[in-house]
C-alpha positions in Angstrom: 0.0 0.0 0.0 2.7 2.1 0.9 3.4 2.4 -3.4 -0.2 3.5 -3.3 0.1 6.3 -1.3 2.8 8.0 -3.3 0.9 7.4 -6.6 -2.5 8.3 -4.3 -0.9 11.7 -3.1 0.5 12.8 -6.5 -2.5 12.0 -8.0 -4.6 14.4 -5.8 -2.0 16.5 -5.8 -2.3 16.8 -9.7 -5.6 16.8 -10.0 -5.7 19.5 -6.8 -3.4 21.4 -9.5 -5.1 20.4 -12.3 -8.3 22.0 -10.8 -6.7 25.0 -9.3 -4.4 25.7 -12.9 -7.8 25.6 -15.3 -10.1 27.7 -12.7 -6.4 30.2 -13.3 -6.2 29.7 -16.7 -10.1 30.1 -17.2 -9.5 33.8 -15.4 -6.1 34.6 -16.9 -7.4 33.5 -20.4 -10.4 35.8 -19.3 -8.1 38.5 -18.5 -6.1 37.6 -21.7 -9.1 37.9 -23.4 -10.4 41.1 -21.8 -6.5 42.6 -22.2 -6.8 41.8 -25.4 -10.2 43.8 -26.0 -8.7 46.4 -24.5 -5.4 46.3 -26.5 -8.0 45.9 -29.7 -10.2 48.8 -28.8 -6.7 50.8 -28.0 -5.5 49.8 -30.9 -8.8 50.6 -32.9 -8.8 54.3 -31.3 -5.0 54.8 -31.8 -5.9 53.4 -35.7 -8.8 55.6 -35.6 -6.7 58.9 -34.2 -3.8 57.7 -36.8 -6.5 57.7 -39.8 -8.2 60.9 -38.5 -4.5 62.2 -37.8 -3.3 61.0 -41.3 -6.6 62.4 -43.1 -6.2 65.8 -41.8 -2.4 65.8 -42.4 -3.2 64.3 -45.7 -5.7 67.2 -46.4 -3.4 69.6 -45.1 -0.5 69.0 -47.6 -2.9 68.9 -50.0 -4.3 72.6 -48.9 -0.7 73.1 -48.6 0.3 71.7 -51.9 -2.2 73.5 -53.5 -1.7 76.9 -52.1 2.0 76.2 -52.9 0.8 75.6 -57.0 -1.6 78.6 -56.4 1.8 80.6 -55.1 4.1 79.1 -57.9 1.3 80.2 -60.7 0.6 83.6 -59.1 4.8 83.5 -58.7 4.9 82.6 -62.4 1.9 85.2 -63.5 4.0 88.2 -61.9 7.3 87.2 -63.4 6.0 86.8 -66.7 3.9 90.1 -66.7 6.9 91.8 -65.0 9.1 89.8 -68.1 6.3 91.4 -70.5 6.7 94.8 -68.9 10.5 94.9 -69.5 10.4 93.3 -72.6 8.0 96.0 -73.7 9.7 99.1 -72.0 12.7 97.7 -73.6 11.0 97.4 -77.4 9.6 101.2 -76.3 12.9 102.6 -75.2 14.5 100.5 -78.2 12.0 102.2 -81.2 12.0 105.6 -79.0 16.0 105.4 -79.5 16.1 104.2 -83.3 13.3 106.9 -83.8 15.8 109.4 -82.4 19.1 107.9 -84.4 17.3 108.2 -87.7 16.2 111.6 -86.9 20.0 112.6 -85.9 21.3 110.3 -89.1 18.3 112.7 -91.2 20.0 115.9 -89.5 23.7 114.6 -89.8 22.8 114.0 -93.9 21.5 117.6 -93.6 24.0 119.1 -92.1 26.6 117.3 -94.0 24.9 118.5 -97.4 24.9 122.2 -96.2 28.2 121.7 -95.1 29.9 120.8 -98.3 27.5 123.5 -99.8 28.8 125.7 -97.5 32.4 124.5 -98.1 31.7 124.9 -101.9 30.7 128.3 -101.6 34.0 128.9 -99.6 36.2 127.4 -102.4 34.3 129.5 -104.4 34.6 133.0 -102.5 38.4 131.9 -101.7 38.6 131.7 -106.0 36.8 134.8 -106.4 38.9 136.6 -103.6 42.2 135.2 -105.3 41.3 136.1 -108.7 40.4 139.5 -107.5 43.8 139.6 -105.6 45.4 138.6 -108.5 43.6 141.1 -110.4 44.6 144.0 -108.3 48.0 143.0 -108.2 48.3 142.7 -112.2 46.4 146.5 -111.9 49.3 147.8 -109.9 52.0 145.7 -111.7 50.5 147.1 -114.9 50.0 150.7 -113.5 53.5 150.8 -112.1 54.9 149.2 -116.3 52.0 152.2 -117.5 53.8 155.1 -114.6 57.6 153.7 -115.6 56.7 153.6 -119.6 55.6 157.3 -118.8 58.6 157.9 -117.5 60.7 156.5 -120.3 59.0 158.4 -122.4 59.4 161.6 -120.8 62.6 161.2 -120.2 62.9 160.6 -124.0 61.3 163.7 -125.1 62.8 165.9 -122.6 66.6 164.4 -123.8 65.4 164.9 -127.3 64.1 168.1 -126.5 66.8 169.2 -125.0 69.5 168.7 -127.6 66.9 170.5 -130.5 67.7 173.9 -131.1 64.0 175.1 -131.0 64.1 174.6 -127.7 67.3 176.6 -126.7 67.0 180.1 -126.4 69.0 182.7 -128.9 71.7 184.8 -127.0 70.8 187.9 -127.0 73.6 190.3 -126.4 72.3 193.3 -124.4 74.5 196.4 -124.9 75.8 198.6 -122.2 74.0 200.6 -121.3 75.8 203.7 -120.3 
């Protein structure tokens, strides 16, 4: 009997265990279960917040990205209107500038016609003044040939004159008076 009693005492023993480990197990796999609940309805909240989070972050780069594309275009708009200002005050200032070099080439043929008018007209009053000079100068050369021909010629007549005898006087003897 004695072989019994050891078989006996871990029998009831076990079952003692047995009994007291599956009334635990029954509450810790209630507790398990009921943690687990809890874990999936924290888990379904935090998945709840993360999808609410993720929508509104989701909907905030989207307002972001979109008021980014309205910046950009808006961005875009002002440089290409400011581009089309300056390319336009830059074609304005470009005719206004060709307007005013044709209108100084115009002058420049102008003046550069009445200039060699002008410088014709000089050649020609420099000729005329020249030929008048020249003129006066043959006047006096030939008045100063006309004054010494004179000359000549009086000389001439007053040598030729002088040795004639019509031109000597008679000697007229004058008697004593007394």
């Amino acid at each position: 009997m004695k072989k019994w009693m050891y078989v006996i005492s871990v029998g009831s023993m076990l079952a003692i265990f047995l009994v007291v480990y599956l009334s635990e197990a029954k509450k810790h796999e209630e507790k398990e279960r009921q943690r687990s609940i809890e874990i999936a309805a924290k888990k379904k909240a935090e998945d709840e917040r993360k999808a609410e989070i993720e929508a509104k972050a989701r909907q905030d780069a989207e307002k972001r990205a979109a008021q980014r594309a309205a910046d950009e275009a808006k961005k875009e708009a002002e440089r290409i209107a400011k581009w089309e200002a300056e390319g336009q005050k830059i074609q304005k200032d470009t005719d206004k500038y060709n307007a005013e070099a044709d209108r100084n080439a115009k002058k420049a043929a102008e003046l550069e016609v009445k200039l060699s008018a002008l410088r014709a007209e000089k050649e020609k009053l420099n000729r005329e003044a020249f030929d008048l000079a020249k003129q006066v100068e043959r006047g006096k050369v030939d008045r100063r040939t006309a004054e010494l021909e004179i000359q000549r010629a009086t000389e001439i007549v007053a040598r030729r004159a002088a040795q004639s005898s019509l031109t000597r006087l008679p000697v007229v003897v004058v008697p004593p008076s007394s």
